[in-house]
C-alpha positions in Angstrom: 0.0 0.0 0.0 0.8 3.4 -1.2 -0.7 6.5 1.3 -0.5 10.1 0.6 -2.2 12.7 2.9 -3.4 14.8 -0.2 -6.8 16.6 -1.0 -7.8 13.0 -2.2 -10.5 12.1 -4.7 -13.8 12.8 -4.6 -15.8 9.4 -4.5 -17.6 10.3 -8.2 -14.5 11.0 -10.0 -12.8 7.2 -8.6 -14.3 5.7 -11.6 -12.6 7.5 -14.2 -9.5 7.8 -12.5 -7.8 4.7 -14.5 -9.5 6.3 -17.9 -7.0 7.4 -20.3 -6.2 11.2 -20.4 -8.2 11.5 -17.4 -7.2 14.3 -14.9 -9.3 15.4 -12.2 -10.7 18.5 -12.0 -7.3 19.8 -9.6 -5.1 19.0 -12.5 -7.7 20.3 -14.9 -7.4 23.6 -13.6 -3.3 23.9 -13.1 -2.4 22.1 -16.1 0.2 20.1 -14.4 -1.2 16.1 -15.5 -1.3 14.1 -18.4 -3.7 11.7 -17.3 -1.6 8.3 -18.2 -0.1 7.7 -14.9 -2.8 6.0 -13.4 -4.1 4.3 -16.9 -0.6 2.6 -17.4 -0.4 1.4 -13.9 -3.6 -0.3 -14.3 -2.5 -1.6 -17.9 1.1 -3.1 -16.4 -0.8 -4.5 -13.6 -3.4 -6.4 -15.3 -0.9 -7.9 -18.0 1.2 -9.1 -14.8 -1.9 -10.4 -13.7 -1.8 -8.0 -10.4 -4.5 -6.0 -9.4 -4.4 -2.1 -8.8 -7.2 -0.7 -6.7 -7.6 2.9 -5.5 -9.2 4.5 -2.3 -9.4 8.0 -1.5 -11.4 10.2 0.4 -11.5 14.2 0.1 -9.5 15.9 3.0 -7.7 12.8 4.0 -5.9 11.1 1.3 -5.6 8.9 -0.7 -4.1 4.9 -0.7 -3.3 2.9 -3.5 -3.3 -1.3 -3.3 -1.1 -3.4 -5.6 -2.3 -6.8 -5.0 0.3 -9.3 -5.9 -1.7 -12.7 -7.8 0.4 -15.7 -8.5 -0.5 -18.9 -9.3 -0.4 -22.0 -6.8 3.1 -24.1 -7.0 2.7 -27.4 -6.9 6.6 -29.2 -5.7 5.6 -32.6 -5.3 2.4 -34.3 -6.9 
């Protein structure tokens, strides 16, 4: 897990937030995002077959997850 203490994300924009070229409305304004941060980390997650999940709440922060998957080993049958 990944914390910030940040403005954080209003809860109707955490949908779009993995969209590409999607910048909320702080970046919008002060022209400082490209919106393909997020997009990519999704992308490089899923084809590693990881999961990237985001939770944030205005005032407070926000976290980011990286959920590690990988498959069962099996040593001895």
């Amino acid at each position: 897990m990944v914390e910030d203490t940040g403005s954080g994300i209003r809860q109707e924009e955490l949908p779009k937030i993995f969209e590409k070229g999607y910048t909320e409305l702080s970046g919008r304004l002060h022209e400082k995002t490209t919106g393909l941060g997020l997009f990519l980390s999704r992308k490089i997650c899923q084809r590693l077959g990881h999961q990237l999940k985001i939770e944030s709440e205005v005032g407070k922060g926000t976290k980011a997850f990286l959920i590690f998957k990988r498959p069962e080993l099996t040593i001895f049958d």
